[in-house]
N, C-alpha and C positions, 0 to 999 in steps of 0.2 A: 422632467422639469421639477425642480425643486419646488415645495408650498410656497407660498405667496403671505408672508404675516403681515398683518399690519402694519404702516409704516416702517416696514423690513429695514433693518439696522443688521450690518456684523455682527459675530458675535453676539447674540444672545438676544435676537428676534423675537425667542419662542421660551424663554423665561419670566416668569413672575414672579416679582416679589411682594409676599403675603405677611401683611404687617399687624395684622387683625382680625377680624371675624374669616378668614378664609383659611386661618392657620389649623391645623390637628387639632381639632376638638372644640373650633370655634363653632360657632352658631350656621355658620356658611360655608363649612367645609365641604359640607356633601354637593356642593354646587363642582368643587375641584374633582371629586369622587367622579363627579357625573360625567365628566367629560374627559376623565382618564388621565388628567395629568399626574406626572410622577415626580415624586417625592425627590429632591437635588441633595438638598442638605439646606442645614440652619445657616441664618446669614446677617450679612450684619451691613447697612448702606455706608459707606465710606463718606459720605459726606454726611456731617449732622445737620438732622432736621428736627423742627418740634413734632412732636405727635402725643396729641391730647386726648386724652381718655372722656367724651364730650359722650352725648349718648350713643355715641358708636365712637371707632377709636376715629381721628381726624388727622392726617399725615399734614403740616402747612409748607408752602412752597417757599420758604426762609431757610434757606441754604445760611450752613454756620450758625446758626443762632438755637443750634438745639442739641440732641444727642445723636450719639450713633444710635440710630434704633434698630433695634433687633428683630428679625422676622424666620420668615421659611421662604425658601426658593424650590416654585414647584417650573416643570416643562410642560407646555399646552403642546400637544401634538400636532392638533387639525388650528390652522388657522382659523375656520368658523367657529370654535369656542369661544375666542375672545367676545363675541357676538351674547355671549351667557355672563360672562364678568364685565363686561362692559353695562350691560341691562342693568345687573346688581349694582355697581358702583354709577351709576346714571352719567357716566361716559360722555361726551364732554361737559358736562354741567355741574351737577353738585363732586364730582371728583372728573379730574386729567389726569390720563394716562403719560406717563411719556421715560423712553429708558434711564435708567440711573447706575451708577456703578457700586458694585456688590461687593462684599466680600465672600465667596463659599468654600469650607475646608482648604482655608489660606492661599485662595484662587482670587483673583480679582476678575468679575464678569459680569456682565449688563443685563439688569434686567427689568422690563416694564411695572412699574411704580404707580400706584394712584394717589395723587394728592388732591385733597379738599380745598375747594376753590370759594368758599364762603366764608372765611377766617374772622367778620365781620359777626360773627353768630358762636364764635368762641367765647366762653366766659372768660373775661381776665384775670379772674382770681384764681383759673386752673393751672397748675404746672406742668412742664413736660417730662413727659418719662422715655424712656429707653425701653420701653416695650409694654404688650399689652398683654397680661396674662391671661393664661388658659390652662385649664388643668385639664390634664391629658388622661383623666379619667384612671382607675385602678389597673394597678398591674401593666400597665403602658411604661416602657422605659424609652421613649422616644422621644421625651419631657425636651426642650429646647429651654 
């Protein structure tokens, strides 16, 4: 019998896309490290969204009103991970999970998304960007 993911969807059940602190060399990477998921490729959401660079980054749930934002798409193995990214991203509350269509090496595929559900607590005066940098440390050619 196949795993069991979360809200099991086709296609790409057992994909995340990391927009921020979970990306290579973010602050919460080693959460990804810990639980084994494996590196997909760099990605990019097909539908633009805002995502503010606020005291962590902030994905808002405003379909078209923002940019493509660019991420990494990693694969959770064990459906009980999400149980570790969910924790992090405080699942359903200050961020919702739910699939979104990806773009990965000129593939279109779905992948579970967290967007921040408090957009109320956004500075106005921030703009939205297209991604949220990270520097991939010396000698890493994996830069996205």
């Amino acid at each position: 019998m196949a795993p069991q993911f979360p809200e099991e969807t086709p296609h790409g059940g057992d994909l995340v896309f990391a927009y921020g602190t979970l990306k290579r060399g973010g602050q919460y990477h080693h959460l990804i490290e810990q639980i084994g998921a494996r590196f997909i490729g760099p990605g990019q959401l097909v539908i633009p969204y805002p995502l503010y660079l606020a005291r962590y980054p902030c994905l808002l749930d405003q379909p078209g009103s923002g940019l493509g934002v660019r991420g990494e798409v990693f694969r959770v193995h064990d459906p009980e991970d999400w149980k570790v990214l969910d924790q992090l991203e405080d699942h359903p509350f200050e961020y919702k999970r739910r699939v979104e269509p990806v773009w990965v090496k000129g593939e279109r595929l779905s992948a579970w998304t967290y967007f921040y559900q408090e957009p109320d607590k956004i500075d106005p005066d921030l703009i939205p960007v297209e991604e949220f940098p990270i520097d991939p440390g010396p000698g890493s050619d994996d830069a996205v």
